[in-house]
C-alpha positions in Angstrom: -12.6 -20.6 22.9 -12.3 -18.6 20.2 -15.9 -17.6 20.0 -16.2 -17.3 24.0 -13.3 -14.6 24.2 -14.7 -12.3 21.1 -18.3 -12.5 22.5 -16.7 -11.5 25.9 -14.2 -8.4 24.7 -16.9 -7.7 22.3 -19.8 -7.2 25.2 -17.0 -5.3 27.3 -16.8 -2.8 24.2 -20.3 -2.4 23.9 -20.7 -1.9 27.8 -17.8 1.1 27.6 -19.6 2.9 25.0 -23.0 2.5 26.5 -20.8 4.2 29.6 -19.4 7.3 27.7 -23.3 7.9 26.2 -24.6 8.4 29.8 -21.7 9.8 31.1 -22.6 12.3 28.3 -25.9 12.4 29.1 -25.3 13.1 32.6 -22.9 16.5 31.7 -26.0 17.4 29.8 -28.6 16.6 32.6 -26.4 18.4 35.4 -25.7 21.3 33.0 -29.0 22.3 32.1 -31.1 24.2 34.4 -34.4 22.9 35.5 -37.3 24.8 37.5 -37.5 23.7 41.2 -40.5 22.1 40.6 -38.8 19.9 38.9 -35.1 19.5 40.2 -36.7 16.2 42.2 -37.4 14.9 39.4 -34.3 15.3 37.6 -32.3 14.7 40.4 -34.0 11.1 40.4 -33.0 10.2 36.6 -29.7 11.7 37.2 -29.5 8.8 40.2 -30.5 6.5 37.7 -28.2 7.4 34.8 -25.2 7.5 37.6 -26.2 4.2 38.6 -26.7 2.8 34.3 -23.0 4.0 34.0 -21.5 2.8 36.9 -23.0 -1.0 36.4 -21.8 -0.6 32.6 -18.4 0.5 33.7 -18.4 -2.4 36.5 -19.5 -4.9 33.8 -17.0 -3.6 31.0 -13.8 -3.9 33.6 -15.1 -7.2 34.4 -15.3 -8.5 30.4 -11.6 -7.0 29.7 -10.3 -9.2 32.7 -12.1 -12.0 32.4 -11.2 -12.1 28.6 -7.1 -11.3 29.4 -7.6 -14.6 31.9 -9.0 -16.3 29.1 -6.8 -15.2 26.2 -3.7 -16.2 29.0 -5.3 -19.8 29.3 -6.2 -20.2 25.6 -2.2 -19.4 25.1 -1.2 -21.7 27.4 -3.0 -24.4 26.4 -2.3 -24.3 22.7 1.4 -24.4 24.1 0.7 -27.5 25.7 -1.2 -29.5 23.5 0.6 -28.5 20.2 3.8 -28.9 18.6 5.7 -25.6 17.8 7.3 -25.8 14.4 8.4 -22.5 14.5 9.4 -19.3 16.1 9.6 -15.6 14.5 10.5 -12.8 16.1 11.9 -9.5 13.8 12.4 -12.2 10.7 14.6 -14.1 13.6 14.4 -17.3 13.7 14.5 -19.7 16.8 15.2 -22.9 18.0 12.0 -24.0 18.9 12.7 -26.4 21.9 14.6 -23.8 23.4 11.6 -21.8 23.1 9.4 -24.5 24.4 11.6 -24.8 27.6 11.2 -21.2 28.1 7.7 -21.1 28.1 7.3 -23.9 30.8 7.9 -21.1 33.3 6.0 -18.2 32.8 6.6 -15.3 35.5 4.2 -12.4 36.9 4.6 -9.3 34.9 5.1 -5.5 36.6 4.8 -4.5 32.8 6.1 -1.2 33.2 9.8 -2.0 32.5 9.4 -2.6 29.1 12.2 -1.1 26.7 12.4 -2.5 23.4 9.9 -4.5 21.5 9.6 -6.7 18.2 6.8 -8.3 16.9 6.4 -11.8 15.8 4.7 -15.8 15.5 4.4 -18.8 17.1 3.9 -21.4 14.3 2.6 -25.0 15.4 2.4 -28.0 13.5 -1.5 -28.3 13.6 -1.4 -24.9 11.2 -2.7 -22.3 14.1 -0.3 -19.6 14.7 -0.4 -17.0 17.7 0.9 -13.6 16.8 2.8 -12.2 19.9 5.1 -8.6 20.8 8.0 -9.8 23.0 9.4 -6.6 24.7 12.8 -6.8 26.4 12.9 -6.0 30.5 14.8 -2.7 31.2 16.3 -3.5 33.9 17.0 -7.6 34.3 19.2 -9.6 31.8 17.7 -12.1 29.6 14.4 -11.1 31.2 11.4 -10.6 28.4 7.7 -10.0 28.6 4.9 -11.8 25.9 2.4 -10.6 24.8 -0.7 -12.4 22.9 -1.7 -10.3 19.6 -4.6 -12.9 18.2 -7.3 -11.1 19.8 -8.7 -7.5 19.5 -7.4 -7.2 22.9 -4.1 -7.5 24.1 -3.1 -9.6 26.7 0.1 -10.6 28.4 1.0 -13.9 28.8 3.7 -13.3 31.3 7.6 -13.2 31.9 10.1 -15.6 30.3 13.8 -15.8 31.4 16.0 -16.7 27.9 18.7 -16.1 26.4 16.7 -17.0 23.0 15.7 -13.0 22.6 19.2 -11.7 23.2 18.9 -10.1 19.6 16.7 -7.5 21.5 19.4 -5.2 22.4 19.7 -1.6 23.1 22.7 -2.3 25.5 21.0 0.1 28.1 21.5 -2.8 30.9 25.3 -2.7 31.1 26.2 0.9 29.8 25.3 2.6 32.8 
């Protein structure tokens, strides 16, 4: 799976950058004056260098969420078939079956309440470890988002409802 998801996020980065060199060719094309006898002709590659960028930028959106899904799954199934042994968050250290509970139920994310955020692992007992951000919900108690770090891309997991992370606090919940 491994392989899979860094072929995928690796094809979506090459299919950005092949957008932002005809985007830049395009500025050039449409900045450059041309004599009318041959504006049909540069308005034809200028079709064809809209129409390059906008399947590159179609393809490269595609790879990014196809590879999040992927990276979600991958997550969820090493969850499921392996043992946690540990969990680390900010040199914290916690009870791994309450952990395991917690990540039975895994919410939809908004992802823009996010306040504070530590880093930290998910050890299992096979050897594999995930590295993950955990960032505590602004507005909801006991409410915090994961988020996979073993890939060159980021993606979240989803929303977990624990009192595990209460160590995350900048009491901005009940001050107000």
């Amino acid at each position: 799976m491994e392989t899979v998801i860094s072929t995928i996020v690796t094809f979506g980065y090459i299919s950005a950058i092949i957008v932002v060199v005809f985007l830049i060719l395009l500025i050039i094309k449409k900045s450059t004056f041309y004599p009318s006898s041959r504006q049909e002709e540069v308005s034809d590659k200028i079709f064809k260098i809209n129409s390059i960028a906008g399947i590159a930028m179609i393809i490269s959106f595609i790879c990014f969420m196809l590879s999040k899904e992927l990276i979600k799954q991958d997550f969820n199934n090493t969850l499921s078939e392996n043992k946690i042994i540990s969990f680390e968050v900010d040199n914290f250290f916690i009870n791994p079956d309450e952990i395991r509970d917690a990540f039975k139920n895994f919410e939809s994310s908004e992802g823009r309440f996010r306040c504070e955020k530590c880093k930290g692992f998910i050890n299992f007992k096979n050897g594999k470890n995930i590295p993950i951000e955990v960032f505590r919900h602004c507005y909801e108690d006991k409410r915090y988002t994961i988020i996979s770090k073993k890939y060159s891309i980021d993606a979240t997991i989803g929303d977990v409802r624990t009192s595990a992370f209460d160590f995350i606090k900048n009491d901005s919940i009940t001050s107000q």
